[in-house]
N, C-alpha and C positions, 0 to 999 in steps of 0.2 A: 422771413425765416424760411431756411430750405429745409425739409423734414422727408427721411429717407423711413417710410413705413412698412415692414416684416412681418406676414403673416408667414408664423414658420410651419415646419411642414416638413418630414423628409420626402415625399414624393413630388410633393410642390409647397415652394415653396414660396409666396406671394410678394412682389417688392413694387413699389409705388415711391413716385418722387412728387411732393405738392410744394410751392414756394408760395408765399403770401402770408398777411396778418390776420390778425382776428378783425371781424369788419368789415372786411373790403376781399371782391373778388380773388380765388384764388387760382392757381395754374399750375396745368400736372406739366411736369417732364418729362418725365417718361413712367411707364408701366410695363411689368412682364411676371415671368414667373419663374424660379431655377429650379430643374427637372434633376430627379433622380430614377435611376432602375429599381423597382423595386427586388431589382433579382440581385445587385448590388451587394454587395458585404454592407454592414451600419457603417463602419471606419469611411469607406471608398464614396460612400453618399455624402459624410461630415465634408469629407475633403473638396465635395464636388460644389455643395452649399457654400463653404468657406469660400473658394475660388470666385462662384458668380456672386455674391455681396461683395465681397473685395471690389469686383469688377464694377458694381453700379458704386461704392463707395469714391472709386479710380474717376469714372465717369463726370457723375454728377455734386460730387464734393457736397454733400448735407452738411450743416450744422450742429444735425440730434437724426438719433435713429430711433425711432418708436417701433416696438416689438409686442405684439400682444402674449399679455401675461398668461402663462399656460394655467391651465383647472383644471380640478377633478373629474373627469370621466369615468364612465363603468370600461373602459374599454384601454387597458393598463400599456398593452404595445403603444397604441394610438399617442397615449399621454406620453410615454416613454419618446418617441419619435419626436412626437411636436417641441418636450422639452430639449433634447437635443439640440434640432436645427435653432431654439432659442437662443440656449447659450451659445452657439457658435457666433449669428449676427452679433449678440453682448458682445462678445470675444473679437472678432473685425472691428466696431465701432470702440472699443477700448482700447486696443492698438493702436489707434490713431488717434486718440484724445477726444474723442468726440462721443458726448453724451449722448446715455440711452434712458430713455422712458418707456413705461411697462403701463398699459393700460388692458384692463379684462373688457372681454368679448361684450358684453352686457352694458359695460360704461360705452363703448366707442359705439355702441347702436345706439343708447340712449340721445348723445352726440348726434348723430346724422341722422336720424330718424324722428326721433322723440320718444322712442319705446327703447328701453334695454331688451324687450323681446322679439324687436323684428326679426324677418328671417331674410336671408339669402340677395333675394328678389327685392326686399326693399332697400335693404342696402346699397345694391346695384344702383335700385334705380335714382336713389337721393345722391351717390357717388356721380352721376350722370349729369343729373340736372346742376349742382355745385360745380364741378368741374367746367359746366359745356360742352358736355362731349355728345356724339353723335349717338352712340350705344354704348351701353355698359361694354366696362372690361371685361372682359374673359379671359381664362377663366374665375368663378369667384373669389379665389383666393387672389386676385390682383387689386379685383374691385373692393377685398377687406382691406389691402397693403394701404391701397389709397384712402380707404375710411380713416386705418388708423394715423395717418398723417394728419389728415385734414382735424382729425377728433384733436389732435398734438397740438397745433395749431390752434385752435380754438382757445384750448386749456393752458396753454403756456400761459400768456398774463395774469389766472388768478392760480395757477401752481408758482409761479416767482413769488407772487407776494405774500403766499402761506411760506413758503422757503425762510422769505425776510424775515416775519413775523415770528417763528421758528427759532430763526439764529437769534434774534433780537430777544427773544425770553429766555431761551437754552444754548446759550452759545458755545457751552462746553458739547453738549449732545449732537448739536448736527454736524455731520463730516463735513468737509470743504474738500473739490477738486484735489487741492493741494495734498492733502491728509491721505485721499486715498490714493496718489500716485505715487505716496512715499512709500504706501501699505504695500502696493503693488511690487513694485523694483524690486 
């Protein structure tokens, strides 16, 4: 599975590409981060984020985009910002038919670390050691992009089977792909 992971951000905004299964070694492709001015108009930033997603989407063709699920902060611009640049990765990765998953900050450390509260630094350094890379990414919003992949990753085979289980009890209640691109159009 190739997993295209968004830590969003309007001044940076974190993207990470890991390919591999649960189990077995996995492999970054690439890493970086898509910059905006903060001196910027909001709009001229949207536009700027849209364009570099796009472009790792053009690149590395994922099959799922993990986007970390925005939360409540005391800090309302901040929230405002981050959900933004969310929904735009949503918004590229649904253009193109390719699914997105939302996982919160707190789950993808629990994932890579073993604490939902690590901070920063461990992140890094467990994205490092997983990966095989030399040093951590920088900046950390690359090294969360590639958390939240690898967390994606991880979780895909027992999130399919709650999916299964799901349909198989409520089969009227869960959307199917289908349902919502007719919602869409």
């Amino acid at each position: 599975m190739r997993v295209l992971g968004v830590d969003p951000g309007l001044t940076r905004c974190g993207v990470g590409v890991v390919e591999g299964v649960a189990g077995r070694p996995l492999t970054m492709l690439g890493v970086g981060v898509v910059r905006t001015s903060a001196d910027a108009e909001t709009s001229l930033r949207l536009v700027a984020i849209e364009q570099g997603i796009d472009g790792w989407l053009d690149e590395h063709r994922p099959e799922l985009v993990a986007v970390e699920r925005v939360f409540a902060q005391h800090n309302v611009r901040t929230v405002m910002g981050t959900a933004q640049a969310s929904a735009v990765a949503m918004l590229c990765a649904a253009r193109r038919g390719i699914p997105v998953a939302l996982h919160t900050p707190s789950e993808v450390k629990a994932a890579i670390t073993g604490s939902g509260r690590a901070d920063k630094a461990q992140v890094g350094a467990m994205v490092t050691r997983l990966l095989r890379l030399d040093a951590p990414p920088k900046p950390a919003d690359a090294a969360d992009a590639l958390a939240l992949a690898i967390c994606h990753i991880w979780r895909a085979p027992v999130l399919n089977r709650l999916r299964q289980a799901q349909a198989a009890a409520w089969p009227s209640r869960v959307p199917t792909t289908a349902s919502v691109r007719k919602v869409t159009r």
